[in-house]
C-alpha positions in Angstrom: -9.5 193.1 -32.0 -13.1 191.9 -32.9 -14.1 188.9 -34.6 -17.8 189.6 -35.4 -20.7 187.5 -36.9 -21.8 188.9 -40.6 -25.5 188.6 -40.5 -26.3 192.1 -38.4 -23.2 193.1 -37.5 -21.4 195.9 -39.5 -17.9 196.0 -39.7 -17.4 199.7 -39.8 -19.5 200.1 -36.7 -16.5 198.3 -34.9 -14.0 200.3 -37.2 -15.4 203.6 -35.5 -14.5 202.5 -32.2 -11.1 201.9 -33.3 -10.9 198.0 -33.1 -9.3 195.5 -35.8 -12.0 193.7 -37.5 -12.6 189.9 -38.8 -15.5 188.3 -39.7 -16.2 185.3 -40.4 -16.4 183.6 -43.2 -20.3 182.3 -42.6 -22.7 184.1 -40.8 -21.4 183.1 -37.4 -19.0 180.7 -35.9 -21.2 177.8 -35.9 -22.3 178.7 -40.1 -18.8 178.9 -40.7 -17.8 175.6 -39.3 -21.0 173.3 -40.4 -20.3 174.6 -44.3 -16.6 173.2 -43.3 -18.0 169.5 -44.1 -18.4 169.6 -40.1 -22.1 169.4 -40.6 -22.1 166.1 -42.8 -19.5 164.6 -40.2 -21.8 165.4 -37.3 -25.0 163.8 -39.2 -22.7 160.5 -39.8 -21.8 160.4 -36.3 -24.5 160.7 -34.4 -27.4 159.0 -36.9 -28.4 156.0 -37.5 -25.7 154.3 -40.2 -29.0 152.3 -41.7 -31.7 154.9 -41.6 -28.7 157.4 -42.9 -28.0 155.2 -45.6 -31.8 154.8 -46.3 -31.9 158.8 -46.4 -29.4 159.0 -49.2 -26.6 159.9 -47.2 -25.2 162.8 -44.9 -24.7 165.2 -47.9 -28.9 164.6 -48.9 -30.0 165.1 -45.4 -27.7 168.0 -45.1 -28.8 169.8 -48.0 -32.9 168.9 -46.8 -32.0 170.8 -44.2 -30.4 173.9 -45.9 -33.8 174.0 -47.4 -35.6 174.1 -44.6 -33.5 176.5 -43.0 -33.8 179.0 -46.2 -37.0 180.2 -45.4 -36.2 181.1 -41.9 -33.1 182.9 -42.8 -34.4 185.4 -45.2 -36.8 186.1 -42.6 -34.7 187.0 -40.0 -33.1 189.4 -42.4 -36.0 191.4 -43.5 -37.2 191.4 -40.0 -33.6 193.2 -38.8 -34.0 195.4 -41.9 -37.6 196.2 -41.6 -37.7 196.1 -38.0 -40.2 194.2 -37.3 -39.8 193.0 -34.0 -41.2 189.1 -34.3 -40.0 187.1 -30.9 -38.0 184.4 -32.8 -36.7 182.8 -29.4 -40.3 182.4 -28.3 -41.3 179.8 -31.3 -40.4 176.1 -31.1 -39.3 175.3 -35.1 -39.3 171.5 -33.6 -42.9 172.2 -34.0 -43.0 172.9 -37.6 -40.7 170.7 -38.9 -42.9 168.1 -40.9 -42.7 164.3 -41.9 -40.7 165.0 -44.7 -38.0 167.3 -43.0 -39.3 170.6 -44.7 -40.5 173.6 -42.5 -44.3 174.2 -42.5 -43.5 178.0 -43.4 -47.3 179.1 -43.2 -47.7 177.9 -40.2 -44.5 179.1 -38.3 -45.4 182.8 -40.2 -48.5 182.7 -38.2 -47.6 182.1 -35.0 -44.9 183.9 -35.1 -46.8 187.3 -35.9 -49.2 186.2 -33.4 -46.3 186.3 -30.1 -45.1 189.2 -31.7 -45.3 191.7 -28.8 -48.0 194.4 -28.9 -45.2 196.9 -27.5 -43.2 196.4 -30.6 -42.0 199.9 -31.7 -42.8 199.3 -35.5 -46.0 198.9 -37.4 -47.2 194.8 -37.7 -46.4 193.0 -40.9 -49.3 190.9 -42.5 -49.1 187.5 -42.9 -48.6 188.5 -46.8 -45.4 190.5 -45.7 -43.9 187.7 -43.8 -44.2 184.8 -46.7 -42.5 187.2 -49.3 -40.3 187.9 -46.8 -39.4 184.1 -46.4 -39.2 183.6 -50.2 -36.8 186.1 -50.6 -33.0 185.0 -51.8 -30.7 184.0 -49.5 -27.2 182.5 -50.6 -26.4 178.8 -50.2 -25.2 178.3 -47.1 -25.6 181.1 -45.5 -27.6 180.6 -42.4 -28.0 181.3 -38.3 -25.8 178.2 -37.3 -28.0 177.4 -34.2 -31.4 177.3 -36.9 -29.9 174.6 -38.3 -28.7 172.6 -35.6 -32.3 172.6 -34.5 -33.5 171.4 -37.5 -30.9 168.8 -37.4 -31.5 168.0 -34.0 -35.2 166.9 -34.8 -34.5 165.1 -37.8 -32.4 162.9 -35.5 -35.2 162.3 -33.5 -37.5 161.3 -36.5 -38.4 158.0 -38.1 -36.5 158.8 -41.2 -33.1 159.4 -39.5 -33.2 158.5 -35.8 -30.1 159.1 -33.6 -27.4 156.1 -32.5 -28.7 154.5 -29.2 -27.5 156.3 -26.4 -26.2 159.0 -28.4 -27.7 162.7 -27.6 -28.9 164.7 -29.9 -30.4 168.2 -28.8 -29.3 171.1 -30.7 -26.9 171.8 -27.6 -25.2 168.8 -27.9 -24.9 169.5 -31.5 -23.9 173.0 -30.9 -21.4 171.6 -28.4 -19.4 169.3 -31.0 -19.3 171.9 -33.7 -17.6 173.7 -30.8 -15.3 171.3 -30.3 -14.2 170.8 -33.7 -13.7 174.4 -34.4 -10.5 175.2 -33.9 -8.9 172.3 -35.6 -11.2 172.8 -38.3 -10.1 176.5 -38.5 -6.6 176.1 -38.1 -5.2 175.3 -41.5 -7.6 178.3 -43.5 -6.4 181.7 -44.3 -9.1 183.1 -42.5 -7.1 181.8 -39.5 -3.5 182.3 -41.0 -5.4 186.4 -41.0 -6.5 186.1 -37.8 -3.1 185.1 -36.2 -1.3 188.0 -38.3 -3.7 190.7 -37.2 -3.7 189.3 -33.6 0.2 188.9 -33.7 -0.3 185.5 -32.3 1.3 182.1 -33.7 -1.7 180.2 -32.1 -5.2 179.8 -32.8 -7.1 182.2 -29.9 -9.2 180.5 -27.6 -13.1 180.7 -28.5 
């Protein structure tokens, strides 16, 4: 049996070496969960309920950050598709997240071409390759879970949001309560109701 994320992963690869696939519905686990409502219930609990009001609300800051998120996203797929090779892991977004919650994209492209390793097997992109690359479509809520999170994550540690006093908010404490919520939040959906009947099981399998 193999649940598998949808973003890279293909399906029939796993069909081939004769294992029962499911998918899930987002991109990952932690996609699938946050476009659940789980990601405007995390936002409520852990911001501040006056600068959260002063925002608009856990749907506007929410959606501010599925914009700023967008850009990264198609990126990451044209670089799996082009093969490209650019070290996400080894760029801080926290850095380029600006006043107004949006991603400096510019910026990020440039550093992020400039740690891309010498070694890489593929020719380099230009910098012009990279921003059509990150205006390219990507559906509505369909992002790498933890890119979001860490965008989230800042915006909880900026004037215009701010976290709850004494409340955590890295994107692994984040990460950690979408976790959490998962499989209650998974429970009552046909995904799960077709995970259980391919499984054979009458209970929800452990993460």
């Amino acid at each position: 049996m193999c649940v598998y994320d949808t973003d890279f992963d293909s399906g029939a690869d796993f069909v081939a070496c004769g294992f029962a696939c499911h998918p899930y519905e987002g991109i990952d686990l932690e996609n699938t969960i946050l476009e659940m409502g789980v990601a405007e219930r995390l936002v409520e609990a852990v911001a501040s309920e006056q600068k959260l009001t002063a925002s608009g609300g856990a749907e506007q800051v929410v959606d501010k950050a599925r914009q700023a998120v967008a850009p990264l996203s198609s990126l990451r797929r044209a670089n799996a598709v082009k093969q490209w090779g650019l070290p996400f892991d080894q760029v801080d977004l926290d850095k380029y997240i600006r006043e107004d919650g949006s991603l400096d994209t510019d910026k990020y492209l440039r550093i992020l071409l400039q740690k891309r390793p010498a070694s890489a097997s593929s020719a380099p992109p230009s910098v012009q390759d990279l921003q059509i690359a990150a205006q390219g479509s990507c559906a509505t809520g369909l992002y790498r879970g933890r890119d979001i999170l860490q965008i989230l994550a800042k915006y909880l540690r900026m004037t215009f949001l701010r976290q709850k006093k004494n409340m955590g908010a890295s994107p692994e404490a984040l990460e950690a309560m979408v976790h959490v919520a998962a499989s209650s939040v998974l429970a009552l959906t046909e995904w799960a109701a077709e995970l259980q009947r391919i499984t054979g099981s009458k209970r929800m399998p452990a993460q």
